[in-house]
N, C-alpha and C positions, 0 to 999 in steps of 0.2 A: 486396531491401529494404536501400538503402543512403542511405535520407530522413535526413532531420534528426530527434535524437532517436533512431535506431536505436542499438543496444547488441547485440553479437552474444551476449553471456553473460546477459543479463536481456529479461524479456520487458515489451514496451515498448507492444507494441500488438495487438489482437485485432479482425481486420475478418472481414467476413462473406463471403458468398461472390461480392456486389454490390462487394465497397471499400470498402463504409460501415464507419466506425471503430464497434465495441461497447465499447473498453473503450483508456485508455490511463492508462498507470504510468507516474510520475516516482519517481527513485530517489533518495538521499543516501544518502553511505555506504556502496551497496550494499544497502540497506533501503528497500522502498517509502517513499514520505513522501505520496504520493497517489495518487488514484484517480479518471478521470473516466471517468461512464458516456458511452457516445451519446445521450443525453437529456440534459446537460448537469451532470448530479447527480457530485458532489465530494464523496469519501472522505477525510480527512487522517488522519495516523499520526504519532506521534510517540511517541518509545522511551525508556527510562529505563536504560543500562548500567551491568556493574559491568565492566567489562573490556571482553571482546568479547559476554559475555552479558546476554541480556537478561532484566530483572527486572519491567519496567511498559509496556502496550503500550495508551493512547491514542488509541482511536478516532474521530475527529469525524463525525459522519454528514451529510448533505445537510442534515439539520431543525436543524443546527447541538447537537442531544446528544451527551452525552460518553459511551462505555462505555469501561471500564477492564479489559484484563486482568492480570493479574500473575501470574507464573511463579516457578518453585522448582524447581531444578537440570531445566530446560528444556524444564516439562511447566507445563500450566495449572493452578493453584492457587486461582485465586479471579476470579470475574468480577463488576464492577460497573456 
């Protein structure tokens, strides 16, 4: 697996036992920032840091809803 898009330290793409793509991650950072299923449905993520941790984690779902998690010393605290 030496396609375009491969990353040997992040996992980038999940096919089945046919080829067909189930699942493929775009990273920023090092941090997801998407998700597309094989049905075409698109996850977005976007992070809220204080350093290197993370405080607010911004889900966008396919239906275009927002949930919100938010952490405290890098455990889940509160979800909206």
């Amino acid at each position: 697996m030496n396609g375009a898009g491969y990353d040997p330290w992040l996992l980038t793409a999940i096919l089945d036992g046919d080829w067909n793509l189930l699942l493929r991650n775009k990273y920023s950072w090092g941090r997801i920032s998407e998700q597309r299923l094989g049905d075409g449905e698109v996850f977005r993520y976007e992070y809220r840091l204080e350093e290197r941790n993370v405080l607010r984690t911004t889900v966008t779902l396919p239906s275009g809803v927002k949930k919100i998690f938010s952490f405290r010393d890098g455990r889940l605290a509160e979800q909206k």
